[in-house]
C-alpha positions as CSV (number, residue, x, y, z in Angstrom):
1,X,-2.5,-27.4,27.4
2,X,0.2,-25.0,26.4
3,X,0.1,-21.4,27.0
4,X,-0.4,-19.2,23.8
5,X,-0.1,-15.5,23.2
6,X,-1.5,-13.6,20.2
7,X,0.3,-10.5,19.1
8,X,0.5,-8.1,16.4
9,X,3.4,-5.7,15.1
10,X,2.0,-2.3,14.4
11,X,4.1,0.5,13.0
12,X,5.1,3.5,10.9
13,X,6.6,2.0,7.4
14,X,10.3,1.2,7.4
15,X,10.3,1.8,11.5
16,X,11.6,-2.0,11.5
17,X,8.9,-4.2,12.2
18,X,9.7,-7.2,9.7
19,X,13.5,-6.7,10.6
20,X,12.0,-7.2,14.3
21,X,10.0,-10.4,13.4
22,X,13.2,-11.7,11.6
23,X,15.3,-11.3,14.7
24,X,12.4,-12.5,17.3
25,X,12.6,-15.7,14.7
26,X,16.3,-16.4,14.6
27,X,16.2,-15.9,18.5
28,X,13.3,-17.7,19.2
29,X,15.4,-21.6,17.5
30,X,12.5,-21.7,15.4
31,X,15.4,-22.1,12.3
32,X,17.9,-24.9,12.5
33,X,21.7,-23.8,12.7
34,X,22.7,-25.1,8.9
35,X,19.0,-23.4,7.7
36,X,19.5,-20.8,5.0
37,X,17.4,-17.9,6.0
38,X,17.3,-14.0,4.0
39,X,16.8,-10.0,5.6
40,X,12.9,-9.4,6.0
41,X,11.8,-13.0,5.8
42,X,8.5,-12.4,6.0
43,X,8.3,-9.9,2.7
44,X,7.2,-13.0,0.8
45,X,6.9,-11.5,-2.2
46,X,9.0,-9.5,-5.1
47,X,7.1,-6.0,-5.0
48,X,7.8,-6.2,-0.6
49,X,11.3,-6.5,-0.9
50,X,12.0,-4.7,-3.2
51,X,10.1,-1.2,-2.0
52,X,10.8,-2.0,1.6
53,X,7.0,-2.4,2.6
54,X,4.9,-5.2,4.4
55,X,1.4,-5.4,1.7
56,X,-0.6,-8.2,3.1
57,X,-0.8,-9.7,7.2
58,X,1.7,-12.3,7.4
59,X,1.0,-14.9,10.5
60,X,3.9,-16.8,11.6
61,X,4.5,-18.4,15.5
62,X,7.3,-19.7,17.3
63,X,7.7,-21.5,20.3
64,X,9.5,-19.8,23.6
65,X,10.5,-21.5,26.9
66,X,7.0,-23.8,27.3
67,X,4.8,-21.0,25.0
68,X,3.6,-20.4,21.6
69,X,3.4,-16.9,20.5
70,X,1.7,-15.9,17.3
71,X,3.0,-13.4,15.5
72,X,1.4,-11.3,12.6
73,X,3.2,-8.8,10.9
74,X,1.0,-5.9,9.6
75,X,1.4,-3.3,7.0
76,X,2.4,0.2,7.9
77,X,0.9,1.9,5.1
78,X,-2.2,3.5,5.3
79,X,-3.7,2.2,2.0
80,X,-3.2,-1.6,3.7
81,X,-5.0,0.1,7.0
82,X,-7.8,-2.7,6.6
83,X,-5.8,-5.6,7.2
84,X,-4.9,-4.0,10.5
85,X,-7.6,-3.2,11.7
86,X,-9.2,-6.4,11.2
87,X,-6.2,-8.4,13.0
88,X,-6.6,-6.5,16.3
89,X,-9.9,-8.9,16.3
90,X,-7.1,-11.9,16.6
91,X,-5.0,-10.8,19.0
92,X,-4.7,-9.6,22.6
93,X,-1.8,-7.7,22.4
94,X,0.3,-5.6,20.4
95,X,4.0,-4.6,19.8
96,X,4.3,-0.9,19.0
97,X,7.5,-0.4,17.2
98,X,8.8,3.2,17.2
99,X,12.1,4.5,15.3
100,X,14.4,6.3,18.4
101,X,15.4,9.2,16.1
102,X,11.9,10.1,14.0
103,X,9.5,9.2,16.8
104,X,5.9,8.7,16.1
105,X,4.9,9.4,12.8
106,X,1.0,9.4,10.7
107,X,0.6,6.0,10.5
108,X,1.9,5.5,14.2
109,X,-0.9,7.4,14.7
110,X,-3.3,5.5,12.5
111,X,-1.7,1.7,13.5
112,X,-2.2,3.0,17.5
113,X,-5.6,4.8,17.0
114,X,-7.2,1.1,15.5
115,X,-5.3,-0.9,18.7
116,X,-6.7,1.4,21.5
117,X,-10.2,1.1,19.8
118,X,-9.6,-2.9,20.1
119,X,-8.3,-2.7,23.6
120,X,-5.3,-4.7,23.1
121,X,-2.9,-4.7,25.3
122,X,0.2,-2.7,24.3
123,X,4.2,-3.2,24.6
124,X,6.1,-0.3,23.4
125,X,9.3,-1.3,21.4
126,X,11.6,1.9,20.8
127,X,14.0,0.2,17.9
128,X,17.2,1.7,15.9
129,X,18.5,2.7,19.6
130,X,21.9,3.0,17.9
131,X,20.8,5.2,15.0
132,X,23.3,8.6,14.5
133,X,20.8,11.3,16.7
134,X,18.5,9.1,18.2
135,X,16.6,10.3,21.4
136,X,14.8,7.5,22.4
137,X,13.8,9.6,26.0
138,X,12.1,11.8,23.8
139,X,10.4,9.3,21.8
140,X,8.7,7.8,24.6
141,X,7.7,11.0,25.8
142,X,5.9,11.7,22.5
143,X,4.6,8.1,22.2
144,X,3.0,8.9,25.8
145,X,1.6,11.7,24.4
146,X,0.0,9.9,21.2
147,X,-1.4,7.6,23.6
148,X,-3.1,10.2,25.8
149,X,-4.1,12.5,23.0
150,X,-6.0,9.4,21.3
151,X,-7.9,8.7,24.5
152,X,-6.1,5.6,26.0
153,X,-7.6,4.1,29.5
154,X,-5.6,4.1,32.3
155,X,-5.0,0.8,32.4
156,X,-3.4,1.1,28.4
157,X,-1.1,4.0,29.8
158,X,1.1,1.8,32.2
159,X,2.8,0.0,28.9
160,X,6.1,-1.4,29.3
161,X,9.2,-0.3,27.0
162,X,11.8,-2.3,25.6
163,X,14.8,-0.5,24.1
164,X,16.3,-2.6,20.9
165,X,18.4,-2.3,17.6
166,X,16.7,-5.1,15.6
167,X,19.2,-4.6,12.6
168,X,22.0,-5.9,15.1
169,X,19.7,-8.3,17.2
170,X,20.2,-6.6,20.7
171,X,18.0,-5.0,23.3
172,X,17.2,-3.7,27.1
173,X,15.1,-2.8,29.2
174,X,16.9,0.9,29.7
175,X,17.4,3.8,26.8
176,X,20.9,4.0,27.8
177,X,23.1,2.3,24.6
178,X,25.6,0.9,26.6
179,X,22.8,-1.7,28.3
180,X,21.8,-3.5,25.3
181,X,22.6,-7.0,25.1
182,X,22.6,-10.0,22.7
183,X,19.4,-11.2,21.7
184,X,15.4,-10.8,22.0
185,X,14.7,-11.9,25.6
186,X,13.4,-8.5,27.0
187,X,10.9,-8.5,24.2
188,X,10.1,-12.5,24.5
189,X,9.6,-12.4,28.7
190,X,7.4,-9.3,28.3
191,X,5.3,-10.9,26.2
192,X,5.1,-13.7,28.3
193,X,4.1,-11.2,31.6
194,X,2.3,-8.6,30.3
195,X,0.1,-10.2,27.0
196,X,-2.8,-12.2,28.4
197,X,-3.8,-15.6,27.4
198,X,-6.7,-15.4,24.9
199,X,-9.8,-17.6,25.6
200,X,-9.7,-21.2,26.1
201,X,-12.6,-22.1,25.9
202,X,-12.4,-25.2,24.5
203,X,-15.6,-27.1,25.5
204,X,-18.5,-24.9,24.2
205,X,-19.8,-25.0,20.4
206,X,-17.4,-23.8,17.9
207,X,-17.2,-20.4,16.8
208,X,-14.2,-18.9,14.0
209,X,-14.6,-15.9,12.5
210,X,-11.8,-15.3,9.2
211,X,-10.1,-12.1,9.7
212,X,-7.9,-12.4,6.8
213,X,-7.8,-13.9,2.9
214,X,-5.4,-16.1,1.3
215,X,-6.1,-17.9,-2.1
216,X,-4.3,-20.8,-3.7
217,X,-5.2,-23.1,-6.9
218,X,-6.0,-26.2,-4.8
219,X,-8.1,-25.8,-1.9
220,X,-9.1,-21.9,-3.3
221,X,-10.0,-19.4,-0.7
222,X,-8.4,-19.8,2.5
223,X,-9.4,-18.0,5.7
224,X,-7.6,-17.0,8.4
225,X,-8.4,-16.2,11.8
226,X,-8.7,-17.4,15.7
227,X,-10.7,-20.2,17.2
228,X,-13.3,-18.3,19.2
229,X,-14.6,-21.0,21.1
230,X,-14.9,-25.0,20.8
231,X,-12.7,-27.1,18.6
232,X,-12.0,-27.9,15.2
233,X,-10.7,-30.7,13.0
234,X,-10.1,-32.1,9.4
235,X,-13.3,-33.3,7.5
236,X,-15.8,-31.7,10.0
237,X,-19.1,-30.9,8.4
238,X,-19.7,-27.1,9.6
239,X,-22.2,-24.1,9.5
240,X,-21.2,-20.9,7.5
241,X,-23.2,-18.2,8.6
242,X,-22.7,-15.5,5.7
243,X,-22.9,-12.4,5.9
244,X,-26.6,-11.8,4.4
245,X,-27.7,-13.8,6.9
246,X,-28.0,-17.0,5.4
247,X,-26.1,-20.2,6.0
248,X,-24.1,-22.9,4.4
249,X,-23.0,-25.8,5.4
250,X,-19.8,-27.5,4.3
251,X,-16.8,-29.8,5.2
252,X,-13.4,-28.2,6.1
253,X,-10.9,-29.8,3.8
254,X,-7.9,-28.4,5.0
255,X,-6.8,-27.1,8.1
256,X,-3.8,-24.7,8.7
257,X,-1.2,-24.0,11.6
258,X,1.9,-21.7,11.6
259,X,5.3,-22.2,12.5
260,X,8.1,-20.1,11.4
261,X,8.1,-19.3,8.0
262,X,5.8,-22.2,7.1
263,X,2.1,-23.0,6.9
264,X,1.5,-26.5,8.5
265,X,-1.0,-28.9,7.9
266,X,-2.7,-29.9,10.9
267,X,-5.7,-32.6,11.9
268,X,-7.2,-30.2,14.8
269,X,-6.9,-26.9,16.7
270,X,-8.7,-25.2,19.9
271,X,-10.0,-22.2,20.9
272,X,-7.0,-19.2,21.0
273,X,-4.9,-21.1,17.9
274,X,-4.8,-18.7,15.0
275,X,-5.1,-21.0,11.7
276,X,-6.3,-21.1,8.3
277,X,-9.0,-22.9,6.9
278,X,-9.9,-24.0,3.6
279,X,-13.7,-26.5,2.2
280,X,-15.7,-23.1,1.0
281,X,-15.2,-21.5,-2.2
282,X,-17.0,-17.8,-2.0
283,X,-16.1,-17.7,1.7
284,X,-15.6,-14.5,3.0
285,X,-14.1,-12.0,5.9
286,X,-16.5,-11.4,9.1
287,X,-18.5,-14.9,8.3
288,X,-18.9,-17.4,11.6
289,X,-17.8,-20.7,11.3
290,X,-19.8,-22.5,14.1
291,X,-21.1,-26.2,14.5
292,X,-23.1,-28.0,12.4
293,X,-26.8,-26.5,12.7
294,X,-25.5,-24.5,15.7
295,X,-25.4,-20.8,14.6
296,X,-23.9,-18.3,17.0
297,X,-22.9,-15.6,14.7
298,X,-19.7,-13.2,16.0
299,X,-20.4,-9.2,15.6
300,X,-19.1,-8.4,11.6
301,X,-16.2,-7.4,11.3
302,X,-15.8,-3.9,9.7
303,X,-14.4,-3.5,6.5
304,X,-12.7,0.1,5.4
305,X,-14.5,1.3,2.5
306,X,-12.5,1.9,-0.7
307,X,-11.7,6.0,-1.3
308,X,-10.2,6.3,-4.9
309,X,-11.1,4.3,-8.1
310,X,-9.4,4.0,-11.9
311,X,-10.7,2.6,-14.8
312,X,-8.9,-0.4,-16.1
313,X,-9.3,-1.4,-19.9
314,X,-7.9,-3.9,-22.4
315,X,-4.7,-2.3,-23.8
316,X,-6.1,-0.1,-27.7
317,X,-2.9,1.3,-28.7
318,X,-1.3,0.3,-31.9
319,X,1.4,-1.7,-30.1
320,X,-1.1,-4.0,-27.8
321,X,0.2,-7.5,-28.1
322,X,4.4,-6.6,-28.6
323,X,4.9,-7.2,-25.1
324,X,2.5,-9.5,-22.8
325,X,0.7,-12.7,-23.6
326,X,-2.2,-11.3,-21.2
327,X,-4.9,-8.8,-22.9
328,X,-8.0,-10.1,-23.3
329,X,-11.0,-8.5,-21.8
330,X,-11.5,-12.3,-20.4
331,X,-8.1,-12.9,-18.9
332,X,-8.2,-9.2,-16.9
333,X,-11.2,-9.9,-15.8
334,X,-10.5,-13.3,-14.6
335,X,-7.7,-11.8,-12.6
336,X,-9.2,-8.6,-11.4
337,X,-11.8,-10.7,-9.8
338,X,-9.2,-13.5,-8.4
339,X,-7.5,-10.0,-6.2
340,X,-11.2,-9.7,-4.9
341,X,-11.0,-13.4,-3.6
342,X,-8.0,-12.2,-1.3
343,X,-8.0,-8.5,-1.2
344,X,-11.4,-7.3,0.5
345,X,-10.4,-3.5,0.3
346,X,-10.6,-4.2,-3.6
347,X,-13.9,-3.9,-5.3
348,X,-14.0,-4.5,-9.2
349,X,-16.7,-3.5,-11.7
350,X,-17.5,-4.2,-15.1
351,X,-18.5,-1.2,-17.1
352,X,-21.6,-2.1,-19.0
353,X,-20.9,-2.8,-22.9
354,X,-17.1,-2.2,-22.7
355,X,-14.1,-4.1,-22.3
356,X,-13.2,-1.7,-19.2
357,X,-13.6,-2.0,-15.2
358,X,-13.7,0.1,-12.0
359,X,-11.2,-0.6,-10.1
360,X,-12.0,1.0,-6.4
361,X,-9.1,0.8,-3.7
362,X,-7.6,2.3,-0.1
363,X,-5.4,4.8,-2.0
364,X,-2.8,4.9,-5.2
365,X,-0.4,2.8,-3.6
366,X,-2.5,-0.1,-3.4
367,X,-3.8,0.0,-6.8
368,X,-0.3,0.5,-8.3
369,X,0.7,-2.6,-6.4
370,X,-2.1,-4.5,-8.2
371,X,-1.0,-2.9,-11.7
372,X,2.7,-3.8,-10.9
373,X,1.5,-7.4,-9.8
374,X,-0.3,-7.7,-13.4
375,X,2.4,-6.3,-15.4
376,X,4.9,-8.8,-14.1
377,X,2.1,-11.8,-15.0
378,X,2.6,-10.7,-18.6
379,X,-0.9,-8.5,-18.6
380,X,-1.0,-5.5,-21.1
381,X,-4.0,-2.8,-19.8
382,X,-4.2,0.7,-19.9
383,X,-5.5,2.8,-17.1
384,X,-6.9,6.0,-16.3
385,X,-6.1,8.8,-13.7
386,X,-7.5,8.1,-10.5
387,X,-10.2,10.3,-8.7
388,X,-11.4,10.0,-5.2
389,X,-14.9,8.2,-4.7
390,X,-17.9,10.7,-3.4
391,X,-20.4,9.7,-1.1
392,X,-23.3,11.1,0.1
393,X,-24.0,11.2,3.5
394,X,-26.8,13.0,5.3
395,X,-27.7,14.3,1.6
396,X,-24.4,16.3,1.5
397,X,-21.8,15.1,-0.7
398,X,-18.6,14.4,1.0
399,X,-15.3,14.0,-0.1
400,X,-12.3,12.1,1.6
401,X,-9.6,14.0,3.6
402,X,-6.2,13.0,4.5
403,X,-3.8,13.7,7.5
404,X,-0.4,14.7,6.2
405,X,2.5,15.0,7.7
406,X,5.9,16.4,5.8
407,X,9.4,16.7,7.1
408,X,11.7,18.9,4.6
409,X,14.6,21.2,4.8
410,X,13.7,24.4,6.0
411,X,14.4,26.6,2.9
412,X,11.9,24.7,1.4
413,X,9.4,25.3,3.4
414,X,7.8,28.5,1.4
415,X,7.3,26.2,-2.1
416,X,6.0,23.4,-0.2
417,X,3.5,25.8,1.6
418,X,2.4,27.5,-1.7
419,X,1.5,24.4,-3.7
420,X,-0.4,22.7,-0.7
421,X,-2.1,26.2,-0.4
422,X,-3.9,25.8,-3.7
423,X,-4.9,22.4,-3.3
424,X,-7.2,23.3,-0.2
425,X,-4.9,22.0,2.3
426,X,-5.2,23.6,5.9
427,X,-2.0,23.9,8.0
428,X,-2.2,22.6,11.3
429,X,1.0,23.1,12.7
430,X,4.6,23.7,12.1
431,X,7.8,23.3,13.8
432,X,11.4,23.5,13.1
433,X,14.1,21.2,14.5
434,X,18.2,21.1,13.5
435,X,17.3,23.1,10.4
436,X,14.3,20.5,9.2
437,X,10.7,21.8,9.4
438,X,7.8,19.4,10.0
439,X,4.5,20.7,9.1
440,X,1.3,19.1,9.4
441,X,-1.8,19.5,6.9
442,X,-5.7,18.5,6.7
443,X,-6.4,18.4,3.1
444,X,-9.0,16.8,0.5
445,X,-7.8,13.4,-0.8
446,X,-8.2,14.6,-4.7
447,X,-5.2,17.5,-3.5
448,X,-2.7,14.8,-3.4
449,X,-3.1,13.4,-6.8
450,X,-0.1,14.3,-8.4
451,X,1.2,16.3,-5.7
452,X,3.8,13.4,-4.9
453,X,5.8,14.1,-8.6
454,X,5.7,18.0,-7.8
455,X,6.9,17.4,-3.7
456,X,9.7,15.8,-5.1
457,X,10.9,18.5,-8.0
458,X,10.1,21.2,-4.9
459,X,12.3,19.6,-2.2
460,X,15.2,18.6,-4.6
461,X,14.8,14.6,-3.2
462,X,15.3,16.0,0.6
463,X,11.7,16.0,1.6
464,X,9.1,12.9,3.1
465,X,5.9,12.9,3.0
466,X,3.3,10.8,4.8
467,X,-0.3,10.7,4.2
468,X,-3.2,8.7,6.3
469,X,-6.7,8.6,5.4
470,X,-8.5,10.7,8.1
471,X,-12.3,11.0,7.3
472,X,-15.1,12.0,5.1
473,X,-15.9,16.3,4.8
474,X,-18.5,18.1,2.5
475,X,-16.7,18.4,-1.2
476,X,-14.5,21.6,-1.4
477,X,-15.2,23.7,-4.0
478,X,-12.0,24.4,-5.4
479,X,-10.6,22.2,-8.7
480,X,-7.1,20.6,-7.9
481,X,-5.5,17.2,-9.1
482,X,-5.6,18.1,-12.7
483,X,-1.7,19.2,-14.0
484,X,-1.0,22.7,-14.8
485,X,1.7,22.3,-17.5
486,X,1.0,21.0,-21.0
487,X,3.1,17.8,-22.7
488,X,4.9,17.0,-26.0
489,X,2.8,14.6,-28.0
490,X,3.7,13.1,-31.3
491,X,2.4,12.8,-34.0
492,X,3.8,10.1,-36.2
493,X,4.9,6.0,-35.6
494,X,7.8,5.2,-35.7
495,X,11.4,5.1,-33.7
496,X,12.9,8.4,-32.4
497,X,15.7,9.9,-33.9
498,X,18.6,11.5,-32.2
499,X,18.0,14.4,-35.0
500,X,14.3,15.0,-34.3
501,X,15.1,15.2,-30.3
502,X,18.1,17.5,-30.7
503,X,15.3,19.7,-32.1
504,X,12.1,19.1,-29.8
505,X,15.1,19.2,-26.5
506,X,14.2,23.2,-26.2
507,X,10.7,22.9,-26.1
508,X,10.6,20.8,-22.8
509,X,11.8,17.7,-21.1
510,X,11.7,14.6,-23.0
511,X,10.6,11.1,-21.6
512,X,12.2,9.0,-24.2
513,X,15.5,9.2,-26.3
514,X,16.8,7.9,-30.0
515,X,15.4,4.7,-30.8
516,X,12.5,4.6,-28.7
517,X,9.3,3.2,-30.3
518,X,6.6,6.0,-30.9
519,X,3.0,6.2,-32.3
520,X,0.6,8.8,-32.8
521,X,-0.9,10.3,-29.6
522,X,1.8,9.0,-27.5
523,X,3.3,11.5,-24.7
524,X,6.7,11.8,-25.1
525,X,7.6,14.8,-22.9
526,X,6.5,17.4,-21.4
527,X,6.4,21.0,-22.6
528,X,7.7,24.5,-20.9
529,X,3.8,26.3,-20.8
530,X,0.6,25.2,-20.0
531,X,-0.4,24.0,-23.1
532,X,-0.3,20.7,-25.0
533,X,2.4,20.8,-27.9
534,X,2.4,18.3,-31.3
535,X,5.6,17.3,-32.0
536,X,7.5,14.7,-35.1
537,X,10.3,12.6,-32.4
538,X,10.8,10.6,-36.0
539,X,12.3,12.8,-38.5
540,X,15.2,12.4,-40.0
541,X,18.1,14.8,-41.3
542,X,17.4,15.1,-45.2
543,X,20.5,14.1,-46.9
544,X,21.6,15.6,-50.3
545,X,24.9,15.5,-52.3
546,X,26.1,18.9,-51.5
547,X,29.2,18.7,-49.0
548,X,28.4,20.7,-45.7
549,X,30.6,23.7,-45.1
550,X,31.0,23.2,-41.4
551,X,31.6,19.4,-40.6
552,X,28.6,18.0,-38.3
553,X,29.1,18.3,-34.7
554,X,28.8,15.8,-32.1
555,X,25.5,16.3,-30.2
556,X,25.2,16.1,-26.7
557,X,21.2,14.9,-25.9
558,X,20.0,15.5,-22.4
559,X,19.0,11.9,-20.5
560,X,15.3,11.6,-20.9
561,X,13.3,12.1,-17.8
562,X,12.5,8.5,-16.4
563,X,8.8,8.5,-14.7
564,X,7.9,5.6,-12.2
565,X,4.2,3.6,-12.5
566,X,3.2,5.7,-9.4
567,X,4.5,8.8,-10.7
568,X,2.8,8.4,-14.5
569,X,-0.7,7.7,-12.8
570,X,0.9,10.7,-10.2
571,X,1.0,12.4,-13.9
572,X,-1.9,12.3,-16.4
573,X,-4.8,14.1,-16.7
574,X,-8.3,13.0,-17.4
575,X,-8.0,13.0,-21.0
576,X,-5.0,10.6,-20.5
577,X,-4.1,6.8,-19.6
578,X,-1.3,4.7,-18.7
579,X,-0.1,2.1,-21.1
580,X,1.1,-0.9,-19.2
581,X,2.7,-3.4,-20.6
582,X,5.4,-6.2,-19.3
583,X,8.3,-4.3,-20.5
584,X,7.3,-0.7,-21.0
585,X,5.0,2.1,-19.6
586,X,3.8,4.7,-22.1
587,X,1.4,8.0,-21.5
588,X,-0.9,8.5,-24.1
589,X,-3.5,10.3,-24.6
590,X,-6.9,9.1,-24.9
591,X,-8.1,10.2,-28.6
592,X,-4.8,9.0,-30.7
593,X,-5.4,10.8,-33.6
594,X,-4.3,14.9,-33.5
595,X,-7.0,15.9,-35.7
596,X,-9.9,14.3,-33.8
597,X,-8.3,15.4,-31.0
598,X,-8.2,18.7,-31.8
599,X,-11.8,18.4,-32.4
600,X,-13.2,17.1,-29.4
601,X,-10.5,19.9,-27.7
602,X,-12.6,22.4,-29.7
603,X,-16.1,20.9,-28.4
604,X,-14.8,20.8,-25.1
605,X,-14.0,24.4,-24.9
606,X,-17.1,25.4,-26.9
607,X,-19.0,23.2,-23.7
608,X,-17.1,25.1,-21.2
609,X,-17.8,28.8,-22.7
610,X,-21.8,27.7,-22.6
């Protein structure tokens, strides 16, 4: 029987661990010497590689000296915390991956706090050793002191360190530079030594438990996870036991194995192999798979509960249907509910006699990914700003709060501090390092909602910010997330004219420039005072036949200010959506027309003085 080891690769984002599992790949001969192979193999997807971020689990293995290690590569995001959190249920150890020059960071914190609850076995990996500044002695003495502050047993403290770059594909045991070798073999042996076997128990009934979702149009939902107990093999008849206690029984059609950058098919697998399976169509996360009519259910798996919601409606503005092929109320919800089939942190919702949904997620990244993922299908939706999701508990309502962290200059330390102030954040502590502050915050979730646009304008582009979910508090009572300043809206359809802009320039900052399509109740800019301004972005110079006694000038327009998808919903207020379309995102407001607008801004205000 060969010896298997289960591990998982938790980190900070962009500490390195993809680049890691790239290199532990190459190293490992699981490619051939003529096979073509890319940077951060395992960011499968467009969206990934592009931002730099693991979003889903990936599982791969490869086989070292007479061992197979599994390998899954987590997110390090918070709003993907789920997926971690469930893996540590599949493994028996974990790589911690720490970057020599920041240390540990919020979601080192997070990705750590879910493995000690597990008690995995950790390896520490301190990686970018040869990064400009790194200080990788004082790295591990703050990773000791993450470990000890989040309650680690003693036996957890005695983790070994390996010492890498994994950009360059070299590492050692020591911290000095000068030791590092050639290849992964530190990391590979300690593996070996210090990760134990998982349970082999091969003869009892069968128990698997799906940890993670994948989906494809064949064999539909497929569900990953490790063998438990017993054995398992193509066109068994099994029991499902769900999740409402019921069970099911069915045949497994498929069954998966994982190799290198490829899912395998396979006839059988054991107790300890991580592997997909595929026979049940509504199957889902935390259900046993045991034998035929013999039901041992495993403890459920817990799920994290979603924290912020949007509403998600059929594209209504006068140029629906330019762009996508995708706007039916049909097709979105067709998709929507296919994301639930592989995403359970996603819960959809369809609003009763509309052609809208709630949309409920782990934070605004993950629901921008989703809207991203739409638009380049060639959907066309609109969406609204997202609030944080209440919940009562004890019969007080509570509010999520996050842990941030922000590393900044220190001259912009006072700004920073003042707009956190009056979103109810709480400072928790500061310190200053080679002229950079780091400060620390506790603050309601709904005070970060378009704080991310504003951080950015404050610290000129120099400042990061991390955010992690933290837990549920009684709701402050203090109104943030809505936008202080008022926008430019216009009121005509039509094209933009360099003319029109020359003259609206002064007023604000512009979001589009000449011969950008325009209808009524479209945002295009953003106005100097705290008040929304009506604007014409199509008028044109009247011409006449008298002969100008100064010759026109050349003007010089200022480049339109270009907002991202995560900095519109970063953006709008509650009275206004995001139009998202396959080539174009608008902001709009809500009620089109200016003089019904105008109207319901009248009720509105008459409601608020009552």
């Amino acid at each position: 029987m060969k010896e298997i080891r289960n591990i998982a690769i938790i980190a900070h984002v962009d500490h390195g661990k993809t680049t890691l599992v790239d290199q532990l790949l190459k190293d490992s001969g699981t490619f051939r010497d003529n096979e073509e192979t890319q940077d951060r193999m395992m960011d499968s997807n467009d969206i990934e590689r592009e931002r730099g971020i693991t979003i889903l689990a990936k599982t791969t293995a490869i086989n070292y000296k007479d061992a197979r290690i599994n390998i899954l590569d987590t997110p390090g995001h918070a709003d993907f915390g789920g997926e971690v959190e469930r893996i540590m249920h599949m493994v028996d150890g974990v790589i911690l991956v720490v970057d020599a020059f920041e240390g540990t960071m919020p979601q080192t914190r997070f990705v750590l706090k879910k493995a000690l609850e597990a008690k995995v076995k950790p390896i520490v990996v301190i990686n970018k050793i040869d990064r400009p500044h790194a200080d990788p002695k004082r790295v591990i003495d703050e990773v000791l002191d993450l470990f000890l502050e989040l309650g680690a047993d003693d036996e957890l403290l005695e983790f070994k360190t390996i010492f890498c770059s994994a950009l360059k594909g070299t590492s050692s045991y020591s911290p000095e530079i000068e030791t590092q070798q050639e290849g992964m073999s530190p990391i590979f042996d300690t593996i070996l030594k210090e990760i134990p076997s998982p349970n082999r128990d091969v003869e009892n009934s069968l128990q698997f438990q799906p940890a993670l979702l994948d989906y494809n149009d064949y064999v539909g939902k497929i569900g990953i996870g490790r063998i438990a107990r017993g054995k398992i093999r193509v066109n068994d008849m099994v029991t499902c036991a769900r999740l409402d206690g019921t069970t099911k029984n069915f045949r497994i059609q498929k069954l998966y194995g994982f190799l290198g950058l490829k899912r395998l098919e396979i006839e059988e697998a054991e107790a300890g192999d991580i592997v997909g399976i595929a026979g049940l169509p509504d199957l889902n996360v935390g259900e046993t798979i045991c034998e035929l009519n013999k039901v041992e259910a495993l403890p459920l798996l817990r799920i994290d509960e979603p924290t912020l919601q949007m509403t998600f409606g059929t594209n209504s503005s006068p140029f629906a249907g330019k762009d996508g092929k995708l706007l039916t109320a049909r097709k979105i919800e067709e998709r929507l509910f296919k994301e639930t089939q592989k995403d359970v942190s996603l819960k959809v919702e369809r609003i009763a006699n509309s052609e809208s949904w709630v949309v409920s997620g782990r934070g605004e990244l993950h629901l921008s990914i989703l809207i991203e993922t739409m638009r380049r299908e060639g959907f066309e939706l609109e969406v609204s700003k997202p609030k944080v999701i209440i919940k009562e508990i004890d019969g007080v309502k509570c509010e999520p709060y996050e842990d941030v962290q922000i590393d900044c200059p220190e001259e912009f330390v006072g700004s920073i501090m003042e707009s956190l102030g009056s979103r109810g954040a709480d400072l928790v502590s500061m310190n200053y390092e080679l002229d950079q502050a780091k400060l620390q915050y506790v603050i309601p979730s709904r005070g970060l909602l378009g704080f991310m646009t504003n951080f950015l304008t404050l610290t000129k582009g120099y400042g990061i910010c991390n955010h992690t979910f933290k837990e549920y508090r009684p709701v402050l009572k203090v109104s943030v997330g809505e936008r202080s300043i008022g926008v430019l809206i216009s009121t005509d359809t039509g094209q933009a004219t360099g003319y029109a802009i020359q003259h609206i320039e002064d007023r604000g900052t512009l979001f589009i420039e000449p011969g950008t399509d325009v209808y009524e109740g479209m945002i295009v800019g953003e106005n100097k005072y705290d008040m929304d301004l009506c604007v014409s972005p199509i008028k044109e110079k009247n011409l006449t036949n008298q002969r100008s006694s100064s010759k026109d000038t050349t003007v010089v327009l200022k480049s339109p200010r270009r907002l991202s998808l995560e900095q519109c919903l970063d953006y709008i207020n509650t009275d206004e959506l995001v139009e998202i379309t396959p080539n174009s995102i608008r902001i709009r407001k809500k009620i089109l027309n200016t003089a019904e607008r105008k109207k319901q801004e009248a009720r509105d205000r008459r409601g608020d003085e009552n």
